[in-house]
N, C-alpha and C positions, 0 to 999 in steps of 0.2 A: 946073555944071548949074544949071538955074536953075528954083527950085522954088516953086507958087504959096505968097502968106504962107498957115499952114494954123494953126488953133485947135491947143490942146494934145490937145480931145477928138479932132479929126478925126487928127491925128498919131496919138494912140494906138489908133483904132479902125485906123487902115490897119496898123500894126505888128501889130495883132491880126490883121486878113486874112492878113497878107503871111507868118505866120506858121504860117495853118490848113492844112492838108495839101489839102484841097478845095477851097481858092477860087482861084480862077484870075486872073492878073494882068487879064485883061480885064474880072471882077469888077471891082474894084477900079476899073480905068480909067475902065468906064463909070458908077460911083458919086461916084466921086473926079476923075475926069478928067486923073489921072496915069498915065502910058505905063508901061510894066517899067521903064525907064533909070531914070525918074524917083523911082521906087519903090527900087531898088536904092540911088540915092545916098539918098534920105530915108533909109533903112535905116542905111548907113555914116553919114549923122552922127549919127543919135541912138541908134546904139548904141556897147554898149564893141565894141574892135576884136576880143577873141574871137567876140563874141558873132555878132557880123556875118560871123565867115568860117563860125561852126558854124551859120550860117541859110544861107550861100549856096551850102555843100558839101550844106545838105538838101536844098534846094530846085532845085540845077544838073541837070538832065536828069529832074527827075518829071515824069512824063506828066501829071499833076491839075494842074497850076500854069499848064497851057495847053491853051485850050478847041481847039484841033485836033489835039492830043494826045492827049487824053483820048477812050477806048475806050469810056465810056458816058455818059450824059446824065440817063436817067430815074432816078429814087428816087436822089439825091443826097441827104446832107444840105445843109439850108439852115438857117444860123445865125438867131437869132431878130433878130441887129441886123445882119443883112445885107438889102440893100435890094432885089440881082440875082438 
């Protein structure tokens, strides 16, 4: 998978998103300009290999990780270093 070069800060803000229970990979996309796939493999390399299956068993089927998923929209939290 072929991922843009990314700073070590923007690396570690996305790991932060990709993390939060609320922000939804579209988040992310449209700040980052990285798709899920993309998100997913940046995940798998820079983390350890636990660490990655216990982020991808949380994250597989929550409705919050996708905006057509998700059952509401108003009074969301919104992180103070999130841009979306």
């Amino acid at each position: 998978m072929n991922l843009p070069e990314l700073s070590s800060e923007t690396v570690n803000r996305i790991i932060e998103m990709a993390w939060e229970d609320r922000t939804p990979f579209e988040a992310i996309e449209k700040q980052f300009g990285l798709e899920e796939k993309q998100v997913i493999a940046l995940m798998r390399r820079e983390m350890k290999a636990s660490s990655f299956r216990m982020w991808r068993e949380r994250v597989s089927g929550r409705k919050t990780k996708h905006l057509q998923k998700r059952e509401f929209t108003a009074g969301r939290f919104k992180s103070d270093n999130q841009k979306t």
